[in-house]
C-alpha positions as CSV (number, residue, x, y, z in Angstrom):
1,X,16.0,-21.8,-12.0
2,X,14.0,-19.0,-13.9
3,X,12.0,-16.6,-12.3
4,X,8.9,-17.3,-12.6
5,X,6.9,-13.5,-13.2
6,X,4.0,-13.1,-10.7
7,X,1.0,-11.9,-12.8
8,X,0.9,-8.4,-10.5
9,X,4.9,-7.5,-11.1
10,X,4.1,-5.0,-13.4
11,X,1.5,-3.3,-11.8
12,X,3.8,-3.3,-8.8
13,X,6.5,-1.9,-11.2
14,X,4.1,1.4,-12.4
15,X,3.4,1.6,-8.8
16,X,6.6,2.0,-7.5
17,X,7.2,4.6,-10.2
18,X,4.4,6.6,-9.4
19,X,5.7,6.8,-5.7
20,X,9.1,7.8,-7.0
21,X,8.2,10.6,-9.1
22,X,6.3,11.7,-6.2
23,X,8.9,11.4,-3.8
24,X,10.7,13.5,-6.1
25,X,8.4,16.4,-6.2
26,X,8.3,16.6,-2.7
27,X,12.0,16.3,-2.2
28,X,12.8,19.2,-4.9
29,X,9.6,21.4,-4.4
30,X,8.4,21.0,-0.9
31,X,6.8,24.2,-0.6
32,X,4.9,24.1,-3.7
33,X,4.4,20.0,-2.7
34,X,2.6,20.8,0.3
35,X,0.3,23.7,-1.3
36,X,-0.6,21.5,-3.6
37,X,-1.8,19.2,-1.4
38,X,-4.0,21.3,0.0
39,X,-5.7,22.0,-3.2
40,X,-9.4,21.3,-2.5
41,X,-9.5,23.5,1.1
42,X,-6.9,26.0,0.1
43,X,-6.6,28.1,-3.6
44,X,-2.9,28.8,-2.5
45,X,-1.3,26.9,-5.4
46,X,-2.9,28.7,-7.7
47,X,-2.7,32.0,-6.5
48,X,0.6,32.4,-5.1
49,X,2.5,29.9,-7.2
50,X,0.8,31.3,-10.3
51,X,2.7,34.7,-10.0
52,X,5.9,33.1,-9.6
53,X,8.3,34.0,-12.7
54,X,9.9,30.9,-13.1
55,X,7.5,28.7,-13.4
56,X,9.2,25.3,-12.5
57,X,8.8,23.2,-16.0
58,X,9.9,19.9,-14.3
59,X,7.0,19.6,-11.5
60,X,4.3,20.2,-13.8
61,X,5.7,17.7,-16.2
62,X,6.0,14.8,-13.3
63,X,2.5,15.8,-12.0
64,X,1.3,14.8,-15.0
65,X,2.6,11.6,-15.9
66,X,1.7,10.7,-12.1
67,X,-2.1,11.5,-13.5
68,X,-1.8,10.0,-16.4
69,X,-0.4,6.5,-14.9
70,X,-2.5,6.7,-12.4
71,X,-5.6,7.6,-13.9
72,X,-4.6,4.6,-16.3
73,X,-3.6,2.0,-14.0
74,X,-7.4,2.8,-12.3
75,X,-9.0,2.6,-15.2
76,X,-7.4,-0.9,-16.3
77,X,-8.8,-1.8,-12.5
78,X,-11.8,-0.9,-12.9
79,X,-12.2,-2.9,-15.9
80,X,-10.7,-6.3,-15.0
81,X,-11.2,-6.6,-11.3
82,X,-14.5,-4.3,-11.4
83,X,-15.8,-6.6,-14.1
84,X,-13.9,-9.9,-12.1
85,X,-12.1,-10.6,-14.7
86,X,-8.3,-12.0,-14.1
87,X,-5.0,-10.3,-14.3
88,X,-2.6,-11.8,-16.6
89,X,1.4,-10.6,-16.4
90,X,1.3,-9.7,-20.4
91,X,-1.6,-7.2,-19.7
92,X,0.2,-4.5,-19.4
93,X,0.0,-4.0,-23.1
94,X,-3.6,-3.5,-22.3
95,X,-2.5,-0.7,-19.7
96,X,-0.2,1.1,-22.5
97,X,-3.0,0.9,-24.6
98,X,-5.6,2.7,-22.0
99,X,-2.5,5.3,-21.2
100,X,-1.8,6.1,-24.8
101,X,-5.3,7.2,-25.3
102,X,-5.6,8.9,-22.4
103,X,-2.8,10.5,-23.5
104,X,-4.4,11.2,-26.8
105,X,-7.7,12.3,-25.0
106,X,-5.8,15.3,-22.8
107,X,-4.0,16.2,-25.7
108,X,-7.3,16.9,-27.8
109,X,-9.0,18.3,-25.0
110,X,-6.0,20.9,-24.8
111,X,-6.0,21.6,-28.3
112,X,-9.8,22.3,-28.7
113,X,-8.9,24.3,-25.2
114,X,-6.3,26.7,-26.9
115,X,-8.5,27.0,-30.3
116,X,-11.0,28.3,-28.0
117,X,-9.1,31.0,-26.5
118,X,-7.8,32.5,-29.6
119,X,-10.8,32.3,-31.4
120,X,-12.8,34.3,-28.0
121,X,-9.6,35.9,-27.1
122,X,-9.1,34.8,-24.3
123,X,-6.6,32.6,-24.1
124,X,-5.1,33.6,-20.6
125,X,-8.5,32.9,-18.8
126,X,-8.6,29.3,-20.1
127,X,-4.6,28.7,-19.7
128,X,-5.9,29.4,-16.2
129,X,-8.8,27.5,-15.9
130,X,-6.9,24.5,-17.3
131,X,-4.6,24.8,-14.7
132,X,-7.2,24.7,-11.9
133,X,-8.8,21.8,-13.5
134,X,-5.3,19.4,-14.1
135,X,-4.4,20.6,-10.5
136,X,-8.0,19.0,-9.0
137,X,-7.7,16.4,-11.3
138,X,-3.6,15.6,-10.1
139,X,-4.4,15.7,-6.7
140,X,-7.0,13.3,-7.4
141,X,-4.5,11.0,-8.8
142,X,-2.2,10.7,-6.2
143,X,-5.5,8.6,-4.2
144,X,-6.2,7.0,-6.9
145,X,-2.6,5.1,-7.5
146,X,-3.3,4.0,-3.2
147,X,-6.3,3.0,-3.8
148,X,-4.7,0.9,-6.9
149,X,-2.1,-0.2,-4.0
150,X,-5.4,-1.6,-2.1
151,X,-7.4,-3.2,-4.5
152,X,-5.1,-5.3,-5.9
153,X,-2.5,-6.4,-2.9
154,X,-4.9,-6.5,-0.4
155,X,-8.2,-8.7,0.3
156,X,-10.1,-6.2,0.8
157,X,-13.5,-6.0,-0.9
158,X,-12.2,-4.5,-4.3
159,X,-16.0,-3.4,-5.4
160,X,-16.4,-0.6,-2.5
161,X,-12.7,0.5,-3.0
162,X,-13.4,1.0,-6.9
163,X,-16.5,2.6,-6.3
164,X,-14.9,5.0,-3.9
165,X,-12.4,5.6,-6.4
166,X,-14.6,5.9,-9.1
167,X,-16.8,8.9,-6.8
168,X,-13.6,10.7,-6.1
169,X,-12.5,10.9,-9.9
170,X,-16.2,12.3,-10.6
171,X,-16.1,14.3,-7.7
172,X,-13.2,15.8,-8.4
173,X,-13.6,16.4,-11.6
174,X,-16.7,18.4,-11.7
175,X,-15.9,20.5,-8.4
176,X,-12.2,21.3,-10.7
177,X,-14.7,21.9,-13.8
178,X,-17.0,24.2,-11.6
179,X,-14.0,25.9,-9.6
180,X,-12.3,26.9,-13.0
181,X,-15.5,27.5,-14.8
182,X,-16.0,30.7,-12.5
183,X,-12.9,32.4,-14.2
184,X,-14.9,32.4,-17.4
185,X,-17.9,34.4,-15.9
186,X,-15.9,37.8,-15.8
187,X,-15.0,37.9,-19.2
188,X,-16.6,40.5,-21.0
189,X,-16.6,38.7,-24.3
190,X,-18.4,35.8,-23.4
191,X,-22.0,35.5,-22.2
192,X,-23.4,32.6,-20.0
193,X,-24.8,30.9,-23.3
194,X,-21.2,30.5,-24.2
195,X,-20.0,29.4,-20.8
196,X,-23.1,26.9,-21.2
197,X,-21.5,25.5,-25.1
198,X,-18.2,25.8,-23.6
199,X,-18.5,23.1,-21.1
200,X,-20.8,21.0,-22.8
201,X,-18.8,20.8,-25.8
202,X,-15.0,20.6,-24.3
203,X,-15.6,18.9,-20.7
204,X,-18.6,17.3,-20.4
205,X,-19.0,15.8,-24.0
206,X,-15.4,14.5,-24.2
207,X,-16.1,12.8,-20.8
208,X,-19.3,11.1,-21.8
209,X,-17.4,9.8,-25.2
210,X,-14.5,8.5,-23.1
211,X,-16.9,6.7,-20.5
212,X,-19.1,5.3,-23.4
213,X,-15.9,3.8,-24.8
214,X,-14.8,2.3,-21.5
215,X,-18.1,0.7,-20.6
């Protein structure tokens, strides 16, 4: 007799490949694993990690695919079981579609990022500050795929857990955004009016476009 698919396999699938890309970083980089756990009470990973001279390619690669299928799988979430809609076992094309433009957003975001810096000169400050960000914003992440975990194996109430989710993401976000912002305020070439533009025009704005698109 054919299987028949349960309508939450593939969710299950991106799940379990989440964890093992995780797994992976902590088996292979355990020291850097743990300080980057720590990220939000201790600035360890990116000041002692940040000097290394080999920076290791691989972990920042995995870290963020684990963001960007996780940030992805909530989003898809929020949308269906936030809005009580039903999951069907074909909407995963609906998931690549949310994670391909993710994908499309951090890539533009960068872009506009490293325009920035040459055009200021200062493109080691904001390689910095982009790495302060994506490090709140991974950490963030690895919640968000439990709270995926939660909402849709569990009976728990999936409303609170989504809203939960969705505060952290915010949270998160803007303390990363403020943390990394403060590395701009010593550079001589730029005055707070630019620091002002700066965010407005490549953190918040982007943000607000990508939440008026969702909702």
């Amino acid at each position: 007799m054919q299987k028949i698919i349960h309508v939450t396999d593939w969710i299950a699938f991106i799940i379990l490949l989440d964890v093992a890309m995780i797994a992976l970083l902590r088996h292979y980089f355990p020291k850097r694993f743990i300080a980057f756990m720590k990220v939000p009470f201790n600035p360890s990973y990116f000041t002692e990690f940040a000097q290394e001279k080999e920076q290791p390619f691989w972990f920042e690669l995995i870290l963020e695919g684990v963001m960007l299928i996780s940030i992805s799988l909530f989003i898809y979430t929020l949308i269906y079981l936030g809005g009580d809609k039903f999951i069907h076992a074909n909407d995963y094309v609906i998931f690549v579609k949310i994670f391909l433009a993710s994908v499309l957003f951090v890539t533009i975001q960068r872009f506009f990022h490293s325009v920035t810096g040459q055009l200021f000169n200062m493109h080691k400050s904001l390689n910095m500050l982009m790495h302060v960000k994506d490090g709140y914003m991974r950490w963030a992440a690895l919640f968000l795929i439990l709270i995926v975990l939660v909402t849709v194996f569990t009976n728990i109430q999936s409303n609170m857990l989504l809203i939960v989710g969705l505060f952290l993401l915010a949270a998160v976000y803007i303390i990363g955004v403020l943390r990394a912002s403060t590395l701009l305020v010593g550079n001589k070439t730029l005055n707070n009016m630019h620091i002002f533009f700066y965010l407005c025009t490549l953190e918040i704005l982007p943000v607000v476009a990508l939440v008026k698109m969702i909702a």
